[in-house]
N, C-alpha and C positions, 0 to 999 in steps of 0.2 A: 784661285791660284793653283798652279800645275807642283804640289812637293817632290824636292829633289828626288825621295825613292820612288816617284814613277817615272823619272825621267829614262828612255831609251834612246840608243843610239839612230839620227839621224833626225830627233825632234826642235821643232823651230820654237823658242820660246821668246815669251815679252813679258816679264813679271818680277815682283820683286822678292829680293832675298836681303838677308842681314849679311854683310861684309865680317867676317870673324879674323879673318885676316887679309894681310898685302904686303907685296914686296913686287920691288921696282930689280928685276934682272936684267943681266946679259947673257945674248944666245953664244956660241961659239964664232958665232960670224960676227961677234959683236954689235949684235943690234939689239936694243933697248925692248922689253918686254915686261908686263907686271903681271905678276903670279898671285893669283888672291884665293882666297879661302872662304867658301859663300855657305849658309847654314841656313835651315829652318827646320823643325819639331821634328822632321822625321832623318834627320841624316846632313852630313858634311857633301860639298864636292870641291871638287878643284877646277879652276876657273882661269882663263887665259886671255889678256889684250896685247892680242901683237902688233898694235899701233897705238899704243898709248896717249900718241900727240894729236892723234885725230880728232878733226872738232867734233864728232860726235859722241867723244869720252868728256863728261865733267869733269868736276873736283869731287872727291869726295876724302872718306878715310874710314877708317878701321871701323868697327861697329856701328856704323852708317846703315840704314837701308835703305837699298839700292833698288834702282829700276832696271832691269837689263833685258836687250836684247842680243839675240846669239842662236845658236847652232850646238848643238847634242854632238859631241864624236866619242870615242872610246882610246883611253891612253894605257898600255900595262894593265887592260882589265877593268879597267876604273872607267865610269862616266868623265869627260873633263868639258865642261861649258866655254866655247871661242864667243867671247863676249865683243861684240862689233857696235855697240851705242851702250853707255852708260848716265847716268844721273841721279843724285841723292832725290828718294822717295820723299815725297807728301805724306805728312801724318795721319790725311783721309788716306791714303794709299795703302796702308798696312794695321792690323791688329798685330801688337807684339804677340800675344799669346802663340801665335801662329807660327813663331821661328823659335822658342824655347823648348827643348825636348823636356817632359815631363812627365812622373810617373804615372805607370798604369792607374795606382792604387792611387784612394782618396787621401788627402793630405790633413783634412781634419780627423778623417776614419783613425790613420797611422798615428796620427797625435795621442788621440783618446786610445789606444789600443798602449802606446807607451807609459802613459800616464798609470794605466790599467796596473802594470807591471812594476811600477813603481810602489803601490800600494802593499806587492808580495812581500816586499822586503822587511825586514823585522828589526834587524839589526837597525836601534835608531842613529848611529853614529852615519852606516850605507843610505841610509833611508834620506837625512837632514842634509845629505853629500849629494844625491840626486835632485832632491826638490829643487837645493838652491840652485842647479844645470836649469832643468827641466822643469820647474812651476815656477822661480822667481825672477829670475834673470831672464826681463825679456826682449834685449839686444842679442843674447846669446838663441831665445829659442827663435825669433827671428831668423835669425843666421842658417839654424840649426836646420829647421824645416824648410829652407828654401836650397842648401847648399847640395851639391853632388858625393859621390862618394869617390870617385875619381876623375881625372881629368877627360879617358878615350878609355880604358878598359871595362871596364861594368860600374853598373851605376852612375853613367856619367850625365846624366839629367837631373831637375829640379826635384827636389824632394828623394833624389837616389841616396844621399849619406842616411835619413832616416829610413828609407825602406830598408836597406841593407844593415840598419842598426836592430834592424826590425826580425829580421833573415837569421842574425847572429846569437840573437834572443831565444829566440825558440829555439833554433838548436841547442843552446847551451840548457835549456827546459828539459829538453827530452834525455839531456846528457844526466841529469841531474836526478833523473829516477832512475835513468839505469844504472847508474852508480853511483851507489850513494858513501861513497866517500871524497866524494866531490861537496864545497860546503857552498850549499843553493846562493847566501845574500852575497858572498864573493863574487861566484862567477858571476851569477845575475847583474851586479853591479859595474862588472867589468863590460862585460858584454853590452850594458848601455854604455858605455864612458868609454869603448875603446880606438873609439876614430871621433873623439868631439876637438881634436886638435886640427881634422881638416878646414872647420871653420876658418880656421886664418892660415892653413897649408894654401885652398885653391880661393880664388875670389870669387864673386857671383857671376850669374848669368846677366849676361851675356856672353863676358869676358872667358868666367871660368877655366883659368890657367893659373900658373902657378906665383901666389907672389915673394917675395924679396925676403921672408920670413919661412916661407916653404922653401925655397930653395936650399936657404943658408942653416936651418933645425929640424922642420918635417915635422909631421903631427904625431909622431910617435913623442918625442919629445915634447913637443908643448903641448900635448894633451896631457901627459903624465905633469907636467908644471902647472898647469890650467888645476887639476884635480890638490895639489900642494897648496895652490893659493886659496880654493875654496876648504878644506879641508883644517886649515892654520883659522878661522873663523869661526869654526863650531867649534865651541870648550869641549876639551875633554877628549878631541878625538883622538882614539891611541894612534902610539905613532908606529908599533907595529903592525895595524892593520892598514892604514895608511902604505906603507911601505909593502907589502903582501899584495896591496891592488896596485899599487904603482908599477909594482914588478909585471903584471901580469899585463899590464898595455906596453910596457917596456919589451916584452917577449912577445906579445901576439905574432909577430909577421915570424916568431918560430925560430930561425935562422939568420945569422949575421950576413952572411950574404944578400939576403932579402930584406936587409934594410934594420933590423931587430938592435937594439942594443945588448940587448940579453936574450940568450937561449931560453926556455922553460923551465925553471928547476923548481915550480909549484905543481901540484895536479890541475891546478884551476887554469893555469896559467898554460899548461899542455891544452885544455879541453878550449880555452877559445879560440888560442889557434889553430887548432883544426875546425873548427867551428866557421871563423874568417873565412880560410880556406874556402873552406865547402862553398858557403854562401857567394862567394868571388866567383871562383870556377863555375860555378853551376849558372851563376848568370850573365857569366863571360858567354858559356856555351849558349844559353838562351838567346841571347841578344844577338850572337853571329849567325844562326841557322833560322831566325825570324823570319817569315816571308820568303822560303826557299823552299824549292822542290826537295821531295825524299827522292832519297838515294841516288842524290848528286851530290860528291865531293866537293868539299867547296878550297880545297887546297892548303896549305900550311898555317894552321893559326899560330903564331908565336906567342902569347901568352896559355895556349894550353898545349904546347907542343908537338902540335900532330895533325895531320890530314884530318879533317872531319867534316859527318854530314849528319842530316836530319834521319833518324829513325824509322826505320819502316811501319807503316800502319798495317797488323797482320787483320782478318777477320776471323772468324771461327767456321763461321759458314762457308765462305772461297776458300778460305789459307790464303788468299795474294796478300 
């Protein structure tokens, strides 16, 4: 198969993609038109039947995968696929794997590397709070290792919520010797726990959008509720340390504005969220200048606010 990010302007294609979305428009002249949204591992496009009624368009729907043929043109910059014969794919027709974007990193590696990390923690109250996340509960690590860390901004592939737990980790590591009035099993603990409410914020893949639960609390909230209901299980566990990590998934996104319920007013609770931070942006930035030429602009990114490009490659021996 020919994936979306090689497709160029002017390329005749016949192959199948997963339907991720559809919608049945109207043009200004009023005629009927369906806008669909076609996906596979390496990237999203936008997709258009401007005769929808023609018998060469099946049935199909939403997360379907489709057979299509079509023509390559360029809309606002963007690839947009004019899809002229459509039909739901044969199951010989497609391996799924081939349309789920997933991460670079191995997903049992990242497993056993969290797990790893679990074992630093001392505090048995922190310690008995993760195992039951992450070594007991295996609906949860299910979930866990298969979900994204966001919808489209970074981390939005399989296994992205654990690499990006993963990302948040080690920073909060390095944070944690360079100052050491930062208290290691907190942040550590926070730093695993502080996006395990996306589990039921975004749904799986295929879908991977937002559900009814996401919309209406967000995982800043029911992950701090998820951590309450485990936490009310193990005897004994204080309920000011409880409240101390609570706080500090409650604060990660830093700012009210930015979705937080509470500002930082822990040290721990400052050090993850810059921590998030970093790890966001850094692989917002990764992921947009992938596959692109140096020192070409690639234009306004809105979530890092600003024109940006790929890094120049200096040599020592040229300078170019």
């Amino acid at each position: 198969m020919k994936y979306l990010n090689e497709l160029v302007e002017g390329d005749r294609i016949s192959a199948v993609y997963l339907c991720k979305k559809m919608a049945m428009l109207t043009t200004k002249n009023g005629k009927d038109y369906m806008s669909l949204t076609l996906m596979d591992k390496t990237a999203t496009a936008d997709a258009k039947i401007w005769e929808p009624n023609s018998e060469g368009i099946g049935d199909f729907d939403e997360l379907d995968y489709i057979y299509i043929t079509g023509e390559v043109t360029v809309f606002n910059g963007a690839i947009q696929i004019n899809i002229r014969r459509l039909r739901r794919a044969g199951e010989e027709e497609y391996i799924p794997a081939d349309y789920l974007p997933m991460s670079p990193y191995d997903n049992d590696g990242m497993y056993n590397q969290l797990k790893n990390v679990i074992d630093t923690i001392k505090n048995r109250y922190l310690n008995s709070l993760l195992k039951s996340f992450f070594i007991e509960d295996e609906a949860f690590i299910e979930a866990f290792r298969s979900s994204s860390a966001a919808k489209t901004v970074h981390h939005g592939f399989v296994g992205g919520l654990m690499q990006h737990t993963l990302g948040v980790t080690r920073l909060c590591k390095f944070y944690t010797k360079a100052y050491p009035a930062l208290d290691h099993d907190l942040l550590i603990s926070a730093a695993l726990l502080h996006d395990i409410g996306k589990v039921k914020e975004l749904s799986q893949f295929p879908e991977n959008d937002y559900t009814d639960d996401g919309q209406l609390l967000g995982h800043i909230y029911m992950g701090a509720e998820m951590i309450a209901v485990k936490a009310e299980q193990i005897e004994g566990f204080p309920p000011k340390l409880l409240s101390e990590l609570q706080h500090c998934i409650l604060a990660h996104h830093g700012e009210l504005e930015f979705g937080s319920p509470k500002t930082p007013e822990l040290i721990e609770a400052l050090a993850l969220h810059y921590a998030d931070n970093t790890d966001a942006k850094l692989e917002t930035f990764t992921e947009a200048v992938k596959g692109k030429e140096q020192d070409k602009w690639l234009g306004m990114n809105r979530p890092l606010g600003g024109n940006i490009r790929k890094t120049s490659v200096w040599t020592e021996s040229t300078g170019e």
